[in-house]
C-alpha positions in Angstrom: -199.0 16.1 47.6 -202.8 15.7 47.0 -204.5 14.1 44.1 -208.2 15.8 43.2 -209.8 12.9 41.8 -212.8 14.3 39.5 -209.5 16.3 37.9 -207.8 13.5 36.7 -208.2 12.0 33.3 -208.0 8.3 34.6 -206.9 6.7 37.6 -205.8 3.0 37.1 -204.7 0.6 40.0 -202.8 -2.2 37.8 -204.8 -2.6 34.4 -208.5 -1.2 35.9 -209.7 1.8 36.0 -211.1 3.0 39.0 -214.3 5.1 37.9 -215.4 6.7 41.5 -212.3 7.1 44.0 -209.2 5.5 45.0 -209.7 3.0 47.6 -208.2 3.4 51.4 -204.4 1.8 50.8 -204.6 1.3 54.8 -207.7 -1.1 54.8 -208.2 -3.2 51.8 -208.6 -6.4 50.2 -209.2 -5.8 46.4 -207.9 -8.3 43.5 -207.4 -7.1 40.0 -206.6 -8.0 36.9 -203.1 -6.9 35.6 -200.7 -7.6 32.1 -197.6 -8.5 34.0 -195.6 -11.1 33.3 -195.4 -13.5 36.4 -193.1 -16.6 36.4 -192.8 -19.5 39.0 -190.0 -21.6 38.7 -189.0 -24.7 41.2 -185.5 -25.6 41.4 -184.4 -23.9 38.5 -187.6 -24.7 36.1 -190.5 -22.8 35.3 -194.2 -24.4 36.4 -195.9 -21.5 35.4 -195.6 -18.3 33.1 -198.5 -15.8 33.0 -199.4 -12.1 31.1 -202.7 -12.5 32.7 -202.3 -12.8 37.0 -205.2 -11.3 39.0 -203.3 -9.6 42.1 -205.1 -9.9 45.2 -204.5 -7.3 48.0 -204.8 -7.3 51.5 -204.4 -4.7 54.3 -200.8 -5.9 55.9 -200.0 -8.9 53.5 -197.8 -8.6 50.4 -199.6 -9.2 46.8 -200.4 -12.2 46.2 -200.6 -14.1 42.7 -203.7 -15.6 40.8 -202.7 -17.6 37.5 -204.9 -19.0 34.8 -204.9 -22.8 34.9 -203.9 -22.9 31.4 -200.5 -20.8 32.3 -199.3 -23.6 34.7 -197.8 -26.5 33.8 -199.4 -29.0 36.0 -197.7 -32.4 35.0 -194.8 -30.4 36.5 -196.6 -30.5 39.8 -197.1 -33.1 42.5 -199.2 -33.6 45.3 -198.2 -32.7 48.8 -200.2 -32.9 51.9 -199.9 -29.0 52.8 -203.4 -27.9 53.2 -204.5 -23.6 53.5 -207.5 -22.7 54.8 -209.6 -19.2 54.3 -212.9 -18.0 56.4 
């Protein structure tokens, strides 16, 4: 199968239109915005709900999540010592 891109009405990759080609699905690292609905729960209760995650996407990882402070319930949350780290 073979898409022809300037044939297409619109090409969206989660809620954004892409306005000049799709990107390479084999080497990326894109985030976008997107409408689902995302929910985090811990030990049976939700810390977050969101209609509004930005997805980020890298080459060989799985999706990852991005929620709105406002969507998580922080007094729900407590410190921890586990640290990430990113170049």
């Amino acid at each position: 199968m073979a898409f022809y891109f300037d044939r297409m009405d619109r090409w969206l990759e989660e809620d954004e239109e892409i306005v000049v080609h799709p990107r390479d699905p084999h080497h990326r690292i894109d985030v976008r915005r997107s409408a689902s609905r995302v929910t985090v729960a811990v030990a049976g209760e939700r810390v977050a709900e969101s209609t509004r995650p930005r997805i980020l996407f890298e080459t060989g990882l799985p999706p990852r999540f991005d929620l709105p402070r406002e969507d998580v319930r922080a007094d729900r949350l407590e410190a921890s010592d586990t640290t990430t780290r990113c170049p």
